[in-house]
C-alpha positions in Angstrom: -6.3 -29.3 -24.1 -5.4 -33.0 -23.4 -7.3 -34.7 -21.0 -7.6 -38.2 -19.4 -10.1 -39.6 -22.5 -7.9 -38.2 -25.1 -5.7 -41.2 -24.7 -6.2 -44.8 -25.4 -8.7 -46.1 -23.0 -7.3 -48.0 -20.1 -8.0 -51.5 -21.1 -6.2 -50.4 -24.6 -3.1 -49.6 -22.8 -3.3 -52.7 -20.1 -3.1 -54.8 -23.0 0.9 -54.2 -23.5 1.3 -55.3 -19.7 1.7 -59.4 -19.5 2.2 -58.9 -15.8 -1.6 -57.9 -15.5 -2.8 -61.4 -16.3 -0.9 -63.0 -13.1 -3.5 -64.7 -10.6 -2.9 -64.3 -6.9 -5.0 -66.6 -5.0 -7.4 -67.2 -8.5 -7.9 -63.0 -8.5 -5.9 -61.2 -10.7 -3.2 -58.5 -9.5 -3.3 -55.5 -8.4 -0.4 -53.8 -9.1 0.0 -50.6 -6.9 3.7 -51.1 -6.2 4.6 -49.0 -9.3 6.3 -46.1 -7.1 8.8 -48.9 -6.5 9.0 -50.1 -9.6 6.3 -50.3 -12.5 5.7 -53.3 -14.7 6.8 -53.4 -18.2 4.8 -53.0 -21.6 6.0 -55.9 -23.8 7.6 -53.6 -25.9 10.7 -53.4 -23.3 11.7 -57.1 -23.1 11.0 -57.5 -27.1 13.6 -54.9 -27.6 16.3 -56.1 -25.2 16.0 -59.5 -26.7 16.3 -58.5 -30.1 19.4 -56.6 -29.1 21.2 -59.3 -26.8 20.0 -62.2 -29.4 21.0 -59.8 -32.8 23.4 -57.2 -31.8 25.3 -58.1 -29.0 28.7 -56.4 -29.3 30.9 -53.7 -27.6 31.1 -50.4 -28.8 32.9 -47.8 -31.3 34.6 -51.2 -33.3 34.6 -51.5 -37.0 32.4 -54.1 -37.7 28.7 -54.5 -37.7 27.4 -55.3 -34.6 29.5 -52.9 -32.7 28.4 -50.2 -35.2 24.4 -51.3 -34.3 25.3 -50.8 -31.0 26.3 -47.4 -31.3 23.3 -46.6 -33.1 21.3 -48.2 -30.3 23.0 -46.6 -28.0 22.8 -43.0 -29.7 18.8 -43.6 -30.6 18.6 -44.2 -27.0 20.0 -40.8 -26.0 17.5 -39.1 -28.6 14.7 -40.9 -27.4 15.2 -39.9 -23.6 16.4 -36.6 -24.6 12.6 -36.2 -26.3 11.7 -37.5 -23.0 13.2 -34.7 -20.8 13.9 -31.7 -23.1 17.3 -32.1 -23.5 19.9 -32.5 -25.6 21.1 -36.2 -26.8 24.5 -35.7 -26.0 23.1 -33.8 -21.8 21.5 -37.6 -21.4 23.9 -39.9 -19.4 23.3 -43.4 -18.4 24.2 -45.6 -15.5 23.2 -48.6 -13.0 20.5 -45.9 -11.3 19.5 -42.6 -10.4 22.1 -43.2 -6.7 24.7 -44.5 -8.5 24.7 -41.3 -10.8 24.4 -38.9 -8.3 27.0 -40.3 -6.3 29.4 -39.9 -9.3 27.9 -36.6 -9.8 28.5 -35.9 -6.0 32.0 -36.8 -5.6 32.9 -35.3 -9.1 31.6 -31.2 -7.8 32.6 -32.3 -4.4 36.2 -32.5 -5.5 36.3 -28.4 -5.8 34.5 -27.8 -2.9 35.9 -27.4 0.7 35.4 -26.4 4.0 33.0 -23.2 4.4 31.0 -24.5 1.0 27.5 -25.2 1.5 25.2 -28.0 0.1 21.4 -27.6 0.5 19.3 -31.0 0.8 15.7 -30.9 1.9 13.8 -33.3 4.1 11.5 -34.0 1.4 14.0 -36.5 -0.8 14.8 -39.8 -0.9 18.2 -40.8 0.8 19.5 -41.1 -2.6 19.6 -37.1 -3.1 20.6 -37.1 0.6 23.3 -39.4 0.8 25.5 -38.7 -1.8 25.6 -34.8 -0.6 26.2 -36.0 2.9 29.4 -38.4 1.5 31.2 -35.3 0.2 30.1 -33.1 3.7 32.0 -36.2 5.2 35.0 -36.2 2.9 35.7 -32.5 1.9 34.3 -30.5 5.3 31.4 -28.9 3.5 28.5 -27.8 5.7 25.2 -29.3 4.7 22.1 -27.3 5.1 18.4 -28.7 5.4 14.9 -27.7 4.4 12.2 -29.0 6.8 8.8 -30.4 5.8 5.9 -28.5 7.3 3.8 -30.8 8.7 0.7 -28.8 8.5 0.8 -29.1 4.7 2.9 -32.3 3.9 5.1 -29.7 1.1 8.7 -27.8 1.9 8.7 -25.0 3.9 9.1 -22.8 1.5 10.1 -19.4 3.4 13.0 -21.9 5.1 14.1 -22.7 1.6 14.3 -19.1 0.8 16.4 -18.8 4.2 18.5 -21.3 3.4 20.6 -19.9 0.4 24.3 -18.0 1.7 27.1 -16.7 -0.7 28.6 -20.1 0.1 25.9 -22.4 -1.3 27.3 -24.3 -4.2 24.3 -26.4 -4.8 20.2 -27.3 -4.3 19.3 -30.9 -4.1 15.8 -31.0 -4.6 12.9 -33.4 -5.6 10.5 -33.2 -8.3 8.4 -35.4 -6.8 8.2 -37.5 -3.0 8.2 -41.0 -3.5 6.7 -41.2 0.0 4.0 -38.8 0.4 3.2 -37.6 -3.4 4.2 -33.9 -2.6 5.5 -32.1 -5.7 7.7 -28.8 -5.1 8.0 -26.0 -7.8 11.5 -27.1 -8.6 11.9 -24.1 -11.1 11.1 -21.5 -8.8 13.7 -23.1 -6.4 16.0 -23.3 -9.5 15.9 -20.0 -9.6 16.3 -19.5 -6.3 19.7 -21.3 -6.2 21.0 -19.8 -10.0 19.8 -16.1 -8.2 22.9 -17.4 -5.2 24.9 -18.5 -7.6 24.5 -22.2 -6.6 23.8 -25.0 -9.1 20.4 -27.0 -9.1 20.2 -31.0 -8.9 16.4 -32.6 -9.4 15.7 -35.6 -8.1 12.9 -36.8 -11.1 12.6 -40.5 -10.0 8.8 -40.3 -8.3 8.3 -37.3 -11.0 8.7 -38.9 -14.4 5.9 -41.2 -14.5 3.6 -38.6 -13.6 3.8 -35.6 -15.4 6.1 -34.0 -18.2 9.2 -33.6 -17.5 11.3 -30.3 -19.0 14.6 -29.6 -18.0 14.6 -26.4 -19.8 11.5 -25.0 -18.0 12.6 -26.2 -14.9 15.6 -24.5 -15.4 18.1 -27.1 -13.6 21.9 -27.9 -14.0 21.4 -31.6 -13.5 18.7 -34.3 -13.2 18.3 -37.9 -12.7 15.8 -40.5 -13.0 15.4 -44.2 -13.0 14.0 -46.1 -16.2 12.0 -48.7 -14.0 9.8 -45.9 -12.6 8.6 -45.4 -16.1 8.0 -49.0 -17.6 11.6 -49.7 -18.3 14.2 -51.3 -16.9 16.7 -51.2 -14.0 18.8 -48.1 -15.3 19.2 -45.2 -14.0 19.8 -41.8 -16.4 20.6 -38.5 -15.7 20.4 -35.2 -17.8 23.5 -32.2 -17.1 23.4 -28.9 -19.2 26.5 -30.1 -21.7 29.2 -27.3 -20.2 28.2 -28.5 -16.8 29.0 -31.7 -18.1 32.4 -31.2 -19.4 33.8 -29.0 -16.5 33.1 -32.0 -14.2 36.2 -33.1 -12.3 35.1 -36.7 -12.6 36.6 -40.2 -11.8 37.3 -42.0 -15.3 39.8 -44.0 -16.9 42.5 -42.3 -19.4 42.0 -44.4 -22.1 37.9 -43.7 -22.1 36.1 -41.1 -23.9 36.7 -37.5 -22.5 33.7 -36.4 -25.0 30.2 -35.6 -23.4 28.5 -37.4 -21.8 30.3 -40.4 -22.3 32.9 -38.9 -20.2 30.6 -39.9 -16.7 29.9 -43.2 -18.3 32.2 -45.2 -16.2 33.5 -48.8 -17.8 30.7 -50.6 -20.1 27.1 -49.9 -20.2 24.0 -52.0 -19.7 23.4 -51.9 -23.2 20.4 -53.9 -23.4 19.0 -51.9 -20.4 19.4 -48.8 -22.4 17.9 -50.1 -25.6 15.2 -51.2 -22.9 15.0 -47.3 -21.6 14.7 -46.0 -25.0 11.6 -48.8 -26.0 10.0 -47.7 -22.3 10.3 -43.9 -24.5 8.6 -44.7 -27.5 5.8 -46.7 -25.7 4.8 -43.9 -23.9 5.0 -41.9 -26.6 3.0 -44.1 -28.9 -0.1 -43.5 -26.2 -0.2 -39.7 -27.6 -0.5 -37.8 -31.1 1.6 -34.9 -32.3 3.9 -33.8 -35.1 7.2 -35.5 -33.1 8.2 -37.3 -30.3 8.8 -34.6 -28.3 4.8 -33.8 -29.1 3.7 -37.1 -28.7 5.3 -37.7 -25.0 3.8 -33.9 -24.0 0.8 -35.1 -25.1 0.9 -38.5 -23.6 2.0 -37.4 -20.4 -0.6 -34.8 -19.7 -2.8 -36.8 -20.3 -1.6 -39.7 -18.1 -1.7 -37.0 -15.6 -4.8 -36.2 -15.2 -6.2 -39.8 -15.2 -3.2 -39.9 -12.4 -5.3 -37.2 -10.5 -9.0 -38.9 -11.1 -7.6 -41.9 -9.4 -5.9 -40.4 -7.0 -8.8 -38.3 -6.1 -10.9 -41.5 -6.0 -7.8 -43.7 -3.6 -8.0 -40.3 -1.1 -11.7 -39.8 -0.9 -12.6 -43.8 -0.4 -9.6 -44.3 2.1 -10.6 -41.3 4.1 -14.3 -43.1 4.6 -12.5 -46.0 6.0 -12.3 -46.2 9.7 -9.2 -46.3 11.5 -7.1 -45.1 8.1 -4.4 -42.1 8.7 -3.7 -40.4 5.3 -0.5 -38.6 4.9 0.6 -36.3 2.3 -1.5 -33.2 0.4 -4.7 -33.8 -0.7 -6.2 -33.9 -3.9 -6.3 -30.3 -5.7 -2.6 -29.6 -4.6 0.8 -30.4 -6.5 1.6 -33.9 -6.2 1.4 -37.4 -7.5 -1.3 -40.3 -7.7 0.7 -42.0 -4.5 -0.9 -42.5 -1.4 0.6 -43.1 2.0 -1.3 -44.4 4.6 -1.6 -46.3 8.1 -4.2 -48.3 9.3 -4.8 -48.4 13.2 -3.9 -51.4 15.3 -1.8 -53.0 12.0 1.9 -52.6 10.8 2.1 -51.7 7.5 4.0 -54.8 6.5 1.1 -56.8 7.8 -1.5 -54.8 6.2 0.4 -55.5 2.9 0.8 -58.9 3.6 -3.2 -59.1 4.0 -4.0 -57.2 1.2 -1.7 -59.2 -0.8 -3.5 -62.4 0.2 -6.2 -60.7 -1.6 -4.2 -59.9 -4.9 -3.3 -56.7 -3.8 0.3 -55.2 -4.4 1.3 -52.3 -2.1 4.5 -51.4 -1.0 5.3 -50.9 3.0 8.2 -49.4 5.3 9.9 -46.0 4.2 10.8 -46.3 1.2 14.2 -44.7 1.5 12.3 -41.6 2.3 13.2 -42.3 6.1 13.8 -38.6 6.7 10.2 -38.0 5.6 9.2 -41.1 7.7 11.4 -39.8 11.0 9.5 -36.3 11.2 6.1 -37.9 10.7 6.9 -39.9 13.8 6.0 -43.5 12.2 9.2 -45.3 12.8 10.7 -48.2 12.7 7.3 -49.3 10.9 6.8 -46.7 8.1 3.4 -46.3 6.0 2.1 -48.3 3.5 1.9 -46.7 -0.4 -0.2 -47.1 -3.2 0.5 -45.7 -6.4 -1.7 -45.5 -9.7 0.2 -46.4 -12.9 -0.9 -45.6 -16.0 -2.8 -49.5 -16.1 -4.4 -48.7 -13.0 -8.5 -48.6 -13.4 -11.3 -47.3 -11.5 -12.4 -51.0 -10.4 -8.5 -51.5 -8.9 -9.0 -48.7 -6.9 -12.1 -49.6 -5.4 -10.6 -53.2 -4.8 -8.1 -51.6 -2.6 -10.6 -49.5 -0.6 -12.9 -52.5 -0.1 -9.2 -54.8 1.2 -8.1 -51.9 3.3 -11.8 -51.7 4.5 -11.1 -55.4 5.5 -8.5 -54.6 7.2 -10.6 -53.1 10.1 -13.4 -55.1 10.7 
């Protein structure tokens, strides 16, 4: 069983992160902003540099440079295919996870019509809204949507189930809310939407940095994710089952590849981003043991998830004792992420942030592009503020933010 200790200690891994020795006001950082972005083992900048300062070239050419890039390139794929359970050749890359799924979007959208019916929940991020809306707008499809129940902070799972016609083409879903922490079963709703004969798109952004991700147990068509949620840079990648892949209608040039995946891969790559991706990979895996990299990352992750649920538990608990603090989102013991939303009374969150930041004390404020999520709980235009264990967050960080939020109210 892997747990929490079997992993290198905290301070072993916080030693990878230069960012953690940046002084605020002579204190160091706290960085709980990593829902937004995390910060990056050294690792990740070593290997772009080596790449853009050694290797710099264009790809499929017949000379050397070009031919390291297609190796970087392909190791890439391997490395993020150990990361999500797929295939090398299912792992696409792009700018980001909205990007993607607006390619994705307008590539099914081209075969669907009037009387064809998306499903989006209330749940996701704009970015698995907005690209389904685009094609509702462009191709008359109707667009149905899951509500949250309040009462819980999770989907409403019976109006899922109610939501599925003989004309749904496709489930957007999130693996993970980058606002309140919630964490639907995403195979069971794969399932769900396979069972109508509807594809299944995951939204894995929030998700990947938090648990392990497996698009074969999840049992999904497509899924995307974004590098800088899991210690890498600003890339976005996105797994599709190889047939799905190829029987996309999508928007490319002639002269490119029509081979998978590089058939989505419009125009040329962020190269050095994706040899950055691929590093974030094999640090993560270098935190676990096993007999491959597959192993290593199951390993790795699982544990990083349940130190993820210690702190969380400790963020909920010590917030909640805090006077004039409004928690959103399912408590500790439920599916869902170390993230923590929260208002304090008589404070916008954007000035609560600013305070605790004074303090060395990075939290994230507003909606988050989660607005639908933000809408139903009623906290417009402000939003919530949002804390989010990484896997450098300690015990002592998390009592710093309970004693600045405490602050806050006295």
């Amino acid at each position: 069983m892997t747990t929490a200790t079997s992993l290198p200690t905290p301070d072993e891994i916080r030693a990878h992160f230069p960012a953690l020795q940046r002084l605020h006001h002579g204190q160091h950082v706290v960085y709980f902003d990593g829902p937004g972005g995390t910060q990056v083992p050294r690792q990740v900048p070593q290997a772009m540099t080596d790449y853009l300062l050694n290797h710099n070239a264009n790809t499929h050419w017949a000379y050397p440079t070009s031919e390291e890039t297609d190796a970087a390139i392909a190791g890439a794929r391997a490395a993020l295919a150990a990361l999500l359970h797929a295939a090398p050749h299912e792992v696409v890359f792009g700018a980001n996870m909205t990007t993607l799924t607006f390619h994705l979007a307008r590539a099914l959208g081209r075969a669907w019509g009037p009387g064809d019916e998306v499903i989006i929940t209330e749940l996701d991020h704009h970015a698995n809204q907005a690209p389904w809306r685009a094609i509702e707008k462009e191709r008359g499809i109707t667009i149905r949507v899951v509500p949250i129940n309040l009462a819980t902070y999770e989907l409403d799972w019976a109006a899922l189930e109610r939501a599925f016609t003989p004309r749904t083409r496709l489930l957007a879903i999130t693996a993970g809310s980058n606002a309140l922490g919630t964490k639907p079963d995403v195979t069971k709703a794969a399932h769900l939407a396979h069972a109508a004969g509807a594809l299944c798109f995951v939204d894995a952004v929030h998700y990947t940095p938090h648990g392990v991700v497996d698009v074969q147990a999840f049992a999904c068509d497509f899924l995307g994710c974004s590098a800088y949620k899991f210690y890498g840079p600003h890339i976005g990648v996105m797994y599709g089952k190889a047939d799905r892949l190829a029987a996309l209608d999508v928007p490319k040039l002639d002269p490119a590849p029509n081979t998978v995946p590089e058939r989505l891969e419009t125009g040329t790559q962020n190269h050095e981003g994706i040899v950055g991706a691929s590093a974030a990979v094999h640090f993560l895996a270098s935190l676990g043991s096993g007999a491959d990299q597959r192993a290593r990352l199951v390993h790795a992750m699982t544990g990083l998830h349940a130190r993820g649920e210690q702190l969380f538990a400790r963020m909920w608990e010590g917030l909640g004792d805090v006077g004039g603090v409004t928690r959103y989102g399912p408590p500790p013991g439920r599916p869902r992420t170390p993230t923590i939303a929260f208002t304090v009374d008589g404070m916008t969150p954007e000035d609560a942030a600013r305070a605790l930041a004074t303090q060395g004390i990075y939290v994230s404020h507003g909606d988050y592009y989660a607005s639908t999520v933000v809408d139903r709980l009623g906290l417009q235009p402000h939003g919530m503020i949002r804390a989010g264990a990484s896997c450098y967050t300690t015990d002592d960080e998390v009592d710093r933010l309970i004693a600045g939020v405490a602050g806050l109210t006295t």
